[in-house]
N, C-alpha and C positions, 0 to 999 in steps of 0.2 A: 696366483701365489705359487708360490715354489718351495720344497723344504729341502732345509739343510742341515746337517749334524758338526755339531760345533764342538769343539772338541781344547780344553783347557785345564787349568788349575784355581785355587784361589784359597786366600790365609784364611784359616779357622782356628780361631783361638794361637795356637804354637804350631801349627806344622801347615804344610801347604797339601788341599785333600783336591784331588784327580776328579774331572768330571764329563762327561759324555752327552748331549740335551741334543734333540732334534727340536728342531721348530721352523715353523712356517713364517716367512719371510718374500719381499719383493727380491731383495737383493743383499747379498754378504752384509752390507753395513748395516743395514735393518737390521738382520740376522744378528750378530753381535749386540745390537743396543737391545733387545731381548732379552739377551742372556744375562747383560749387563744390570736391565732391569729386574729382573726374575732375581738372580744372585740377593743382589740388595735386597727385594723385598721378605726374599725367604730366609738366608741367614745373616741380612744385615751386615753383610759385607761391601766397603766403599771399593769404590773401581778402580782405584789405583793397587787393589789389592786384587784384580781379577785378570789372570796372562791368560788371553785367548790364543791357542796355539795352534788352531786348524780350524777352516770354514768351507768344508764343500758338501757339492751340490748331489741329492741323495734322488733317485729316481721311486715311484709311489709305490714299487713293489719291493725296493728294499724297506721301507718303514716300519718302523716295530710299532711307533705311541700310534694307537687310534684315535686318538684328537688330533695331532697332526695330519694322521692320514685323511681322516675327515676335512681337513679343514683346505688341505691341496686337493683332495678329488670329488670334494663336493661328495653327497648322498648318493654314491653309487651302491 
């Protein structure tokens, strides 16, 4: 696996709120359907209301979430 910080917007309620999410993914599109999921699940937000506007590739020592980091470097 590999992580990446994905970087977009998405309607809430009236106004469009900024959002930053690393996550572990095989590949960019993975990575996106992720966030796409996640979004939905936590403010129930549909995906035509979610502009992913950057998807790269973050090396293990830039990682800030330790679940991520966990999850690309294994139990080091």
């Amino acid at each position: 696996m590999k992580a990446y910080k994905v970087t977009g917007s998405f309607l809430m309620k009236d106004r469009w709120q900024n959002f930053t999410k690393e996550v572990a993914a095989e590949n960019p599109a993975q990575a996106k359907e992720v966030i796409l999921s996640d979004l939905g699940s936590k403010h129930r937000v549909t995906r035509k209301f979610v502009k992913v506007e950057k998807i790269e590739e973050v090396s293990l020592e830039q990682l800030e979430n330790p679940v991520v980091k966990w999850k690309v470097g294994g139990m080091k």
